[in-house]
RODO-2510 file (C-alpha; in nm, 4 decimals, decimal comma):
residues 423
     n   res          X          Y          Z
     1     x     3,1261    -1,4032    -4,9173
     2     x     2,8464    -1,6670    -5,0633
     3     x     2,5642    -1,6740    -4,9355
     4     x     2,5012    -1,9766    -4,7325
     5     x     2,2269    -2,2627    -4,8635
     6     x     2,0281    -2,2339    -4,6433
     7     x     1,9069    -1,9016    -4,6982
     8     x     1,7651    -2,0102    -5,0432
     9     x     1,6017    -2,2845    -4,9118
    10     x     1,4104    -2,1419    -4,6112
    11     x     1,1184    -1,9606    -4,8402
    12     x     0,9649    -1,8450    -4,5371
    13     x     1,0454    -1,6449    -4,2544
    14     x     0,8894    -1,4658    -3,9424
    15     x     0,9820    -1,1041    -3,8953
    16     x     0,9036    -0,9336    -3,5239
    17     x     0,8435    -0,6259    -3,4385
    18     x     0,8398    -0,6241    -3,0435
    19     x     0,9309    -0,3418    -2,8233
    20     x     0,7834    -0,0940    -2,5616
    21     x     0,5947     0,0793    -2,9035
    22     x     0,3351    -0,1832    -2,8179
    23     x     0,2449    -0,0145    -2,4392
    24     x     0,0404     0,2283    -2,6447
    25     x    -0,0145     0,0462    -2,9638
    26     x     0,1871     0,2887    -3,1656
    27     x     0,4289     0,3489    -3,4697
    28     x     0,7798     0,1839    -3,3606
    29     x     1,0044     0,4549    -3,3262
    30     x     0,8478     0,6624    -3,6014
    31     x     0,5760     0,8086    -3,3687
    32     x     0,8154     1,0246    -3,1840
    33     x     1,0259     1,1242    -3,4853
    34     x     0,7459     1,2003    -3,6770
    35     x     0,6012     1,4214    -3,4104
    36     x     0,2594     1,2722    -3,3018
    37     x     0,3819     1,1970    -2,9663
    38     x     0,6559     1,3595    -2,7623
    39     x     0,9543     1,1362    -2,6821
    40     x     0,9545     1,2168    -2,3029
    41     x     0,5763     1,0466    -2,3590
    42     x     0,7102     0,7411    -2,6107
    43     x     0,9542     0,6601    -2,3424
    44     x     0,7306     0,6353    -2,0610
    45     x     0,5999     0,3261    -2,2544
    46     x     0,8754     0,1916    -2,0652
    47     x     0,6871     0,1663    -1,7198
    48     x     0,4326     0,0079    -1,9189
    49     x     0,5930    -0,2871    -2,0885
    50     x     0,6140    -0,6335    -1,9112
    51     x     0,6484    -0,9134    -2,1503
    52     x     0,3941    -1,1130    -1,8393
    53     x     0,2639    -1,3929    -2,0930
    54     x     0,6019    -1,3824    -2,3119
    55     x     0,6465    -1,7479    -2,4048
    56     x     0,9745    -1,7797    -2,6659
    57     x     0,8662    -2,1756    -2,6745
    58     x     0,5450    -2,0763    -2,7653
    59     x     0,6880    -1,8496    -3,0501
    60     x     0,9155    -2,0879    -3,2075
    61     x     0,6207    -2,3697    -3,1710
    62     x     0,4210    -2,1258    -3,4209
    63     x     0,6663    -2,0245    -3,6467
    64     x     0,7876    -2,4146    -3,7048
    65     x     0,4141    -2,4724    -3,7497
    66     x     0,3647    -2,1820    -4,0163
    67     x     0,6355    -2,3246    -4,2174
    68     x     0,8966    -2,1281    -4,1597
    69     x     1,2973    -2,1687    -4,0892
    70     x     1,4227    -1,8895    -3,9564
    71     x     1,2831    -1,5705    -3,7771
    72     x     1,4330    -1,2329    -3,7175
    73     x     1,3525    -1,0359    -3,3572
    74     x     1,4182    -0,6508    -3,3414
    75     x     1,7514    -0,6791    -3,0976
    76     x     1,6814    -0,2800    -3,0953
    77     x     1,4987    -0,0411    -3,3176
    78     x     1,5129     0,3233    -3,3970
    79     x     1,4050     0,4357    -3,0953
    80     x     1,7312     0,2845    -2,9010
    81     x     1,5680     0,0332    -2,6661
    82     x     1,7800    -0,2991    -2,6613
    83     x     1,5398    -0,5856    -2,5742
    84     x     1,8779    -0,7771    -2,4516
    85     x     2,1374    -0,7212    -2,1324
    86     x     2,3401    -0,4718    -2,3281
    87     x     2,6488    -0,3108    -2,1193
    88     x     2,6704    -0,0666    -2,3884
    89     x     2,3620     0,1756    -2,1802
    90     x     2,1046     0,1157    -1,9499
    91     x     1,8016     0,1592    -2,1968
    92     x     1,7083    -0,1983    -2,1921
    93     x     1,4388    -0,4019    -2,1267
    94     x     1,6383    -0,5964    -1,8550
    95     x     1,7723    -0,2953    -1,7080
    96     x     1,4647    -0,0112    -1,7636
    97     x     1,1333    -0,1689    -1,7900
    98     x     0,9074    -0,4318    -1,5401
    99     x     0,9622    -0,6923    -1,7508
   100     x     1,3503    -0,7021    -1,6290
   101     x     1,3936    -0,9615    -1,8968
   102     x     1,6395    -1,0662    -2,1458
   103     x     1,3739    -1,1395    -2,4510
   104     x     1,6748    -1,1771    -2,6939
   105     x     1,8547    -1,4581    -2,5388
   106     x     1,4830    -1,6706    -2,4456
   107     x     1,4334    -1,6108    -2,8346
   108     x     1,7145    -1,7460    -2,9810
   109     x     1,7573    -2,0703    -2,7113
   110     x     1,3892    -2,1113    -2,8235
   111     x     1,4342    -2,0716    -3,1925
   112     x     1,7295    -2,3452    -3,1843
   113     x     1,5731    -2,5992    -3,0086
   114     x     1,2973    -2,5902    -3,2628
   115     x     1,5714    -2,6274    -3,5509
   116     x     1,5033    -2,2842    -3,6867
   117     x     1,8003    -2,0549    -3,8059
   118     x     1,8224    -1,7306    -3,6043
   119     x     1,7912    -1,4060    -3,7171
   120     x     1,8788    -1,0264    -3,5209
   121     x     1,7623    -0,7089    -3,6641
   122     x     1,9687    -0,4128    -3,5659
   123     x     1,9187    -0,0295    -3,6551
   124     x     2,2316     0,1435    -3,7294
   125     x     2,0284     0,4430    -3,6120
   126     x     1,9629     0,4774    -3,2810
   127     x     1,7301     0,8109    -3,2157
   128     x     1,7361     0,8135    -2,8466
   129     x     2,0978     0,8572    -2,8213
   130     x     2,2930     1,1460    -2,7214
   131     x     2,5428     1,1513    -2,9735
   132     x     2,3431     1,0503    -3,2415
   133     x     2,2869     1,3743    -3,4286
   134     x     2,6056     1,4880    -3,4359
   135     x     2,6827     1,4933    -3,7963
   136     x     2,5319     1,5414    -4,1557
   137     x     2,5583     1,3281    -4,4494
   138     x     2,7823     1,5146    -4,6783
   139     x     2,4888     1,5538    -4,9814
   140     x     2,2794     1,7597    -4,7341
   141     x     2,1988     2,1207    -4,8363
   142     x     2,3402     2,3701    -4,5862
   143     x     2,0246     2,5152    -4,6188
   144     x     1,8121     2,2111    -4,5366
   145     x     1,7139     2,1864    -4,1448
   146     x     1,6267     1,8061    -4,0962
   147     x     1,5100     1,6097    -3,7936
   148     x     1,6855     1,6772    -3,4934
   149     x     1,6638     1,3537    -3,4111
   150     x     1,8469     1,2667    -3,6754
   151     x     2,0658     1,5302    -3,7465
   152     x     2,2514     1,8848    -3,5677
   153     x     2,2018     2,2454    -3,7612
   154     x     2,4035     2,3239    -4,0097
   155     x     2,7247     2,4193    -3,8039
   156     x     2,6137     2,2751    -3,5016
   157     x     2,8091     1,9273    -3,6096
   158     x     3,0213     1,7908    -3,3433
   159     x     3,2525     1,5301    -3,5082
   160     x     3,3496     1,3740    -3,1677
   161     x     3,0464     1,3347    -3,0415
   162     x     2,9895     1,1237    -3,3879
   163     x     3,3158     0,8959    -3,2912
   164     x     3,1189     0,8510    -2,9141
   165     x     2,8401     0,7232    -3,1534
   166     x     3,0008     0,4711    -3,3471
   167     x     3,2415     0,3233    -3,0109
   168     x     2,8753     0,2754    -2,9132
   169     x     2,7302     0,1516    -3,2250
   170     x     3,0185    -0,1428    -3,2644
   171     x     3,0071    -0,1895    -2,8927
   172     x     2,6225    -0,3326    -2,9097
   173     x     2,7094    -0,5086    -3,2651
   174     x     2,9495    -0,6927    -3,0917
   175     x     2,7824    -0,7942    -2,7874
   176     x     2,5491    -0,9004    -3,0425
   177     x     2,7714    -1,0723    -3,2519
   178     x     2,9563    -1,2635    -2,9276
   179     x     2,6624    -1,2954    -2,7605
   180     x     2,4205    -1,4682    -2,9805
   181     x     2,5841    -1,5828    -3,3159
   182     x     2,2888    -1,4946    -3,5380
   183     x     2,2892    -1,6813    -3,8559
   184     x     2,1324    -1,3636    -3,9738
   185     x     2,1778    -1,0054    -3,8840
   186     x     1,9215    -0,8026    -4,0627
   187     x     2,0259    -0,4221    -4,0526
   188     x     1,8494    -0,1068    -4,0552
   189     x     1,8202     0,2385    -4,0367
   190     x     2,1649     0,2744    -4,2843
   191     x     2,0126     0,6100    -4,4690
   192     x     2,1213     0,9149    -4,2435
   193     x     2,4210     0,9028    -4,3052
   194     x     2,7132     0,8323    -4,5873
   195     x     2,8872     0,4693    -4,6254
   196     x     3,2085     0,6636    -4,5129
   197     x     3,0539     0,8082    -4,2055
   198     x     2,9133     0,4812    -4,1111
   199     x     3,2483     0,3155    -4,2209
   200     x     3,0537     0,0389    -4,3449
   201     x     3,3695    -0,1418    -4,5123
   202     x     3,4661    -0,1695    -4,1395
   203     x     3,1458    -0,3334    -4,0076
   204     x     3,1296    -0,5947    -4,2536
   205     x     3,4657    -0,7016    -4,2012
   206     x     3,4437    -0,6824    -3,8023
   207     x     3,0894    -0,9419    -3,8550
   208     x     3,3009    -1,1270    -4,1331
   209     x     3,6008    -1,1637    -3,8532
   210     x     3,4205    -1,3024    -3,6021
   211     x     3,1374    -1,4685    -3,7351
   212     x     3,2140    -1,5552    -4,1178
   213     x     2,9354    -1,7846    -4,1978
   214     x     2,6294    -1,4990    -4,1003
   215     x     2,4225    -1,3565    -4,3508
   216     x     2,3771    -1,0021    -4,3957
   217     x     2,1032    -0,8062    -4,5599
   218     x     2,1239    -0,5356    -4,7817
   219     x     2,0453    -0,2586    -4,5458
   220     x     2,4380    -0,1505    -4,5595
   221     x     2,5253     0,1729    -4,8041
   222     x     2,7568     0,0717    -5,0217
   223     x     2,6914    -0,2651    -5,1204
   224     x     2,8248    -0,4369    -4,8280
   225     x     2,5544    -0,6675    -4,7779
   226     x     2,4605    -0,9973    -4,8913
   227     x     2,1042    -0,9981    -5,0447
   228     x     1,8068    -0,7942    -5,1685
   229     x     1,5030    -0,6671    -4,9225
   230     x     1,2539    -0,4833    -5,0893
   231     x     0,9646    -0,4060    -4,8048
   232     x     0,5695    -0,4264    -4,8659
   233     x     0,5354    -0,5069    -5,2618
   234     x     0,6294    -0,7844    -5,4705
   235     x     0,8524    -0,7105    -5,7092
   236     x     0,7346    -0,6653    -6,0630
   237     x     1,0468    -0,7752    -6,2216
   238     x     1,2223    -1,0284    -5,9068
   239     x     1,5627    -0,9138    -5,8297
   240     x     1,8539    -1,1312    -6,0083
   241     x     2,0369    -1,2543    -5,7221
   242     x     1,9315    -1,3472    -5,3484
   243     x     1,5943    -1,1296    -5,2179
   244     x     1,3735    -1,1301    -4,9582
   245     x     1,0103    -0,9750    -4,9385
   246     x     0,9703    -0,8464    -4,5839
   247     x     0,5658    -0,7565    -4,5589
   248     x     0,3253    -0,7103    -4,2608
   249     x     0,0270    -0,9443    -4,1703
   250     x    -0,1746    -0,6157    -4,1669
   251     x    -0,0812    -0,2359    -4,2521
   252     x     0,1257    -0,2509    -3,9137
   253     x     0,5047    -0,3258    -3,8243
   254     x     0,4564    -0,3555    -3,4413
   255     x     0,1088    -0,3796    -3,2360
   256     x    -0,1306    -0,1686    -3,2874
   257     x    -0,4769    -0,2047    -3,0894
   258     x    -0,6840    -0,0366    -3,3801
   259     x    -0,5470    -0,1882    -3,7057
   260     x    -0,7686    -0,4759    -3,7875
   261     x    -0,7067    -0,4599    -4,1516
   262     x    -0,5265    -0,8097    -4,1834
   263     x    -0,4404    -0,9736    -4,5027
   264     x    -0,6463    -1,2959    -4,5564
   265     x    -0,5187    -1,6403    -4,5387
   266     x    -0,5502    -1,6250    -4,9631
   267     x    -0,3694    -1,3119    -4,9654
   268     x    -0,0683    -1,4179    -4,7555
   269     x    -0,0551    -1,7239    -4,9643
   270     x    -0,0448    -1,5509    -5,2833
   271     x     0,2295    -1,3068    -5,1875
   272     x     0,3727    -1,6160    -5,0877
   273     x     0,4125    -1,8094    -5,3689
   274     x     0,4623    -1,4990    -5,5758
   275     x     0,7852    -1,4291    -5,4118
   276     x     0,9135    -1,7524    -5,4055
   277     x     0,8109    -1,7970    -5,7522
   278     x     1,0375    -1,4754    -5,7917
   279     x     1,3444    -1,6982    -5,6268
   280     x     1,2951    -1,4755    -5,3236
   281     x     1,2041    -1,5845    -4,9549
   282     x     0,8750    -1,3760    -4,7778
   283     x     0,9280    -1,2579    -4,4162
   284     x     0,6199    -1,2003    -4,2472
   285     x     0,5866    -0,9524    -3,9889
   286     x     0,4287    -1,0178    -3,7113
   287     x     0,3400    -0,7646    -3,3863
   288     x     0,3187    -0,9093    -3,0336
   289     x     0,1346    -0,7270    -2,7754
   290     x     0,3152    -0,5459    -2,5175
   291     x     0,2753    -0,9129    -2,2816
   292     x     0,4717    -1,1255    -2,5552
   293     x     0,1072    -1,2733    -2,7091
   294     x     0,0919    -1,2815    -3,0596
   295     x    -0,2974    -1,1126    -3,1575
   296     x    -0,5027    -1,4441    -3,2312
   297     x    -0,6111    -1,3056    -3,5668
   298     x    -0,2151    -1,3118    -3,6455
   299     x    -0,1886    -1,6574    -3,5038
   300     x    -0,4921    -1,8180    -3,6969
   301     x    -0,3469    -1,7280    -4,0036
   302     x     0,0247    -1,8150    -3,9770
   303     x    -0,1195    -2,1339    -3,9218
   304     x    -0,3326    -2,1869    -4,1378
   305     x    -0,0231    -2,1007    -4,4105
   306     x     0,1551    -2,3656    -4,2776
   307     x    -0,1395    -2,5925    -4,3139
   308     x    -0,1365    -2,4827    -4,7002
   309     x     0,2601    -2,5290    -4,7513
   310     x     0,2334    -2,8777    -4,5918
   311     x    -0,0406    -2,9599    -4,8324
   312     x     0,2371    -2,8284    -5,0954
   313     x     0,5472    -2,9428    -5,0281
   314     x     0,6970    -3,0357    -5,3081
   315     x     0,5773    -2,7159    -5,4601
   316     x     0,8008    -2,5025    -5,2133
   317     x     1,0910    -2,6446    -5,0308
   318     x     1,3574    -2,7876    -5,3303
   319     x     1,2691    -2,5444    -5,5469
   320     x     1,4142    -2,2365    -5,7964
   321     x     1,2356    -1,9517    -5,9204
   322     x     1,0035    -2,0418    -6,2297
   323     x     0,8798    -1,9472    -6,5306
   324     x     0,9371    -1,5725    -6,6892
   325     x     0,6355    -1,3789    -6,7209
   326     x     0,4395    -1,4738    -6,9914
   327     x     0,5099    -1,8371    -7,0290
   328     x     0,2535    -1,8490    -6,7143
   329     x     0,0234    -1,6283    -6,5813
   330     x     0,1019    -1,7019    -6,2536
   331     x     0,3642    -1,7789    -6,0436
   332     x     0,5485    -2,1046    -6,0701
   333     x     0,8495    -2,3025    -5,9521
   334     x     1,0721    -2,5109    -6,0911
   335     x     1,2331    -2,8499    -5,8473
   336     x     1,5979    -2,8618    -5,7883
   337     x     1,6821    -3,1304    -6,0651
   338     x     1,4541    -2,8975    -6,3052
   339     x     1,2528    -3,1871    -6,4452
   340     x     0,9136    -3,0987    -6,2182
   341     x     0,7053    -2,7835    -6,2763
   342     x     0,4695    -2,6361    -6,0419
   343     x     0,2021    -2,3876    -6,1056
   344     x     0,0492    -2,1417    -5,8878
   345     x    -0,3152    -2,1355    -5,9882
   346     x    -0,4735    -1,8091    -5,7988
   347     x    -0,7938    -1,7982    -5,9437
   348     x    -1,0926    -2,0660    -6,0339
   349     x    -0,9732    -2,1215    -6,3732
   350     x    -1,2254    -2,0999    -6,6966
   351     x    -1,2027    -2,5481    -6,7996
   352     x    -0,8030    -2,4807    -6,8797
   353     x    -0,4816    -2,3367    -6,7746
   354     x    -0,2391    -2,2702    -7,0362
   355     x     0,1445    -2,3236    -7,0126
   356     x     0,3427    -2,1607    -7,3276
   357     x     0,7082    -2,2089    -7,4655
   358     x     0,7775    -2,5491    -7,3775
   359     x     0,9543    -2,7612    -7,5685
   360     x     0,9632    -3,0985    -7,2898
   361     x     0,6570    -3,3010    -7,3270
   362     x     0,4433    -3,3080    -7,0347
   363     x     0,4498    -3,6823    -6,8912
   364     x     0,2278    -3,6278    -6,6506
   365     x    -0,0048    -3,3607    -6,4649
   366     x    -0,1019    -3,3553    -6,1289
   367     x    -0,2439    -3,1238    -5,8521
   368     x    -0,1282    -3,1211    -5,5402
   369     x    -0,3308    -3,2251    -5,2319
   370     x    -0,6582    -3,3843    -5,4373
   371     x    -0,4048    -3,5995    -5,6241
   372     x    -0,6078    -3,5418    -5,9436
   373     x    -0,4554    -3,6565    -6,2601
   374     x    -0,5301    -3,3703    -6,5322
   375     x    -0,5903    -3,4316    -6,8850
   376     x    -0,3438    -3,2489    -7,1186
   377     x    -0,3452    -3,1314    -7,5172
   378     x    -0,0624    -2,9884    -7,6779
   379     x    -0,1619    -2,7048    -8,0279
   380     x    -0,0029    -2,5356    -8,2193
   381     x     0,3501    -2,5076    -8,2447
   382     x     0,5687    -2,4370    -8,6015
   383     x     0,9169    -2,4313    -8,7167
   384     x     1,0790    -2,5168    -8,3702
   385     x     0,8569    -2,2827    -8,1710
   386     x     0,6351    -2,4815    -7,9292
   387     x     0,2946    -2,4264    -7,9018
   388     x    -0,0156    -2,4333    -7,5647
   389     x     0,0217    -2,6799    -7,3229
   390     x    -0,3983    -2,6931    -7,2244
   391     x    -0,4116    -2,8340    -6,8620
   392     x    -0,7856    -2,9196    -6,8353
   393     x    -0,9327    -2,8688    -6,5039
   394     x    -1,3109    -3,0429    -6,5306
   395     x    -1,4471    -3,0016    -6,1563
   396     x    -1,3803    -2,7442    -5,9027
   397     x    -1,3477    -3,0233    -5,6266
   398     x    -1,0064    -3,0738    -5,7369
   399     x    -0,9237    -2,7091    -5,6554
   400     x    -0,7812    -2,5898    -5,3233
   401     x    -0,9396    -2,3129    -5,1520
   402     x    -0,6790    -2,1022    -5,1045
   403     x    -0,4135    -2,1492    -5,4126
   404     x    -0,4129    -2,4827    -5,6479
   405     x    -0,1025    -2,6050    -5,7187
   406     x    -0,0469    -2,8415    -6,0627
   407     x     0,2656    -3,0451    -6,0766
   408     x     0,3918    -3,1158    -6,3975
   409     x     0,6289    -3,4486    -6,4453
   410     x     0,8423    -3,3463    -6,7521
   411     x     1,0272    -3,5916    -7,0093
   412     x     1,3661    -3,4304    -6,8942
   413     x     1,4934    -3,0988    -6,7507
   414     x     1,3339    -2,7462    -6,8610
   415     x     1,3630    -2,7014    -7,1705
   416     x     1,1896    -2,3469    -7,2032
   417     x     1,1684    -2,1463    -7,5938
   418     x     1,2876    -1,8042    -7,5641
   419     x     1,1404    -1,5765    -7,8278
   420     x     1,3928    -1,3112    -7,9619
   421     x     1,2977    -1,0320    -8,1784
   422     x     1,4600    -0,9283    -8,4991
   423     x     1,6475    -0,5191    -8,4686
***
């Protein structure tokens, strides 16, 4: 299945991590699994979560005003909690916590009246579940004990309590699926077990049955998804097809009271334009509180990136991935019709930036937001290989504070050398 448009176009979306992990401002999920807190004690977080300032309007106001177009909500993560009416269980926040809310279906309502696409993550996984580990993944060493959370003893596997499992698993996909018609379902959780256990052929074709047009990440073994998501680090070399950069706003997933080591406004832009340089899309994590508020240090900043992308436009939204590495040192884009170049420019540059490998001639160089026309000098250059493209840059006023971005008008479409080395 293609991917739809839409996807490639969005550059930026909101990732949330919400769930009763924010009651005590702890790892989602991972806290219990990893043993620094009992799961009898992670699941009393449930008495403890009320969603009493939770404001989906709100939400989708901030996200529209950070520049995004689309978001993706954790439906239910590891730990098994659905934050929708599922009739699958009881563990729910409708059903088991204060809040007796249905946070999925004020989300996406929200989300669509703003004109944002809509996005459900789902773990595969659930930890919390009965029949959960019930079965190994056939490369496991006999030898090798594993979580029990995650999987029985060796010969301790119970093969029908595995088939409970997955009646369970496609129960809540569907209810999902029927319930809420994500334009995005954004998986997790895939690597406990083998594509065959998981009969992943089989999931993709019960999502591609009933809603064909839905995106899917890669987070399915076996190749059954539809795009790239490499988590907390640009990618050196971008992936070649469809990607997505999902990346916290600080070192945290979910809430977490005492992690106050946010990424500045610069930062966030920078990783940014980097990924979208890359031809990939950045979702941005953000952690509400346990109420539904999103921390105001996580709020200032999504908006002031979306005060930065409006002031670059044309830099963002119509565009490809840019330049290879070395032709730039920076990230760049290139617009749809391929006869506009943009430049990221990170850094105060020393009087010039330099552009290399072009053959177009440069009709015209501008940066965006000051509207300051830049002077430009092509050297060098022999024997069809093109030389420096100088793009002087004579006063710092010009430069934005966060990233500068130079437009350049060229005499046609991208016309780019590629140097090839003898064998």
């Amino acid at each position: 299945m293609a991917i739809q448009p839409w996807f490639g176009e969005a550059k930026l979306g909101i990732f949330i991590h919400y769930g009763i992990y924010a009651v005590n401002g702890i790892a989602e999920s991972w806290s219990f699994f990893n043993g620094s807190i009992s799961h009898e004690d992670y699941m009393l977080q449930l008495d403890g979560f009320t969603a009493a300032k939770f404001d989906a309007e709100a939400w989708a106001e901030l996200f529209e005003a950070a520049g995004a177009r689309y978001a993706v909500l954790t439906s239910k993560h590891h730990d098994g909690v659905a934050l929708y009416d599922t009739a699958a269980n009881d563990l729910s926040t409708v059903k088991a916590t204060p809040a007796a809310r249905d946070i999925v279906s004020e989300y996406m309502d929200a989300l669509r009246r703003h004109g944002l696409k809509t996005g459900l993550y789902f773990s595969h996984l659930d930890w919390s579940h009965p029949d959960y580990a019930s079965v190994r993944p056939a490369e496991m060493p006999a030898d090798e004990r594993g979580n029990p959370f995650a999987v029985p003893a060796a010969g301790e596997e119970d093969p029908e309590a595995w088939e409970r499992f997955l009646a369970f698993h496609r129960a809540q996909l569907t209810e999902i699926i029927e319930r809420f018609q994500p334009d995005l379902l954004w998986f997790d959780g895939d690597w406990e077990r083998d594509p065959e256990q998981w009969r992943m052929e089989e999931v993709r074709q019960l999502i591609e049955s009933k809603l064909p047009a839905t995106i899917i990440n890669g987070r399915m073994r076996g190749g059954f998804g539809d795009y790239a998501t490499p988590e907390q680090g640009v990618p050196v070399v971008p992936p070649a097809g469809p990607w997505e950069l999902c990346v916290t706003i600080n070192e945290s997933w979910g809430y977490q009271h005492d992690d106050h080591a946010y990424k500045s406004v610069r930062q966030l832009v920078r990783l940014f334009a980097e990924t979208i340089g890359g031809g990939g899309n950045l979702l941005l994590d953000v952690g509400p509180r346990e109420d539904g508020s999103i921390p105001e240090e996580q709020v200032e900043r999504l908006r002031e990136l979306g005060d930065w992308i409006r002031r670059h436009e044309p830099a963002i939204y119509d565009t490809t991935r840019g330049l290879p590495l070395g032709a730039f040192y920076g990230a760049s884009t290139v617009s749809l019709d391929r006869r506009k170049l943009y430049l990221f420019v990170f850094d105060r540059p020393n009087e010039y930036v330099v552009v290399r490998g072009l053959k177009n001639k440069v009709l015209k160089a501008t940066i965006l937001g000051s509207k300051v026309e830049l002077r430009t000098t092509r050297q060098g250059g022999h024997a069809g290989v093109p030389g420096w493209e100088y793009l002087f840059i004579d006063s710092d006023t010009a430069l934005d504070r966060d990233c500068t971005v130079i437009e350049l008008e060229l005499d046609g479409e991208l016309d780019l050398f590629e140097h090839h080395t003898r064998d």
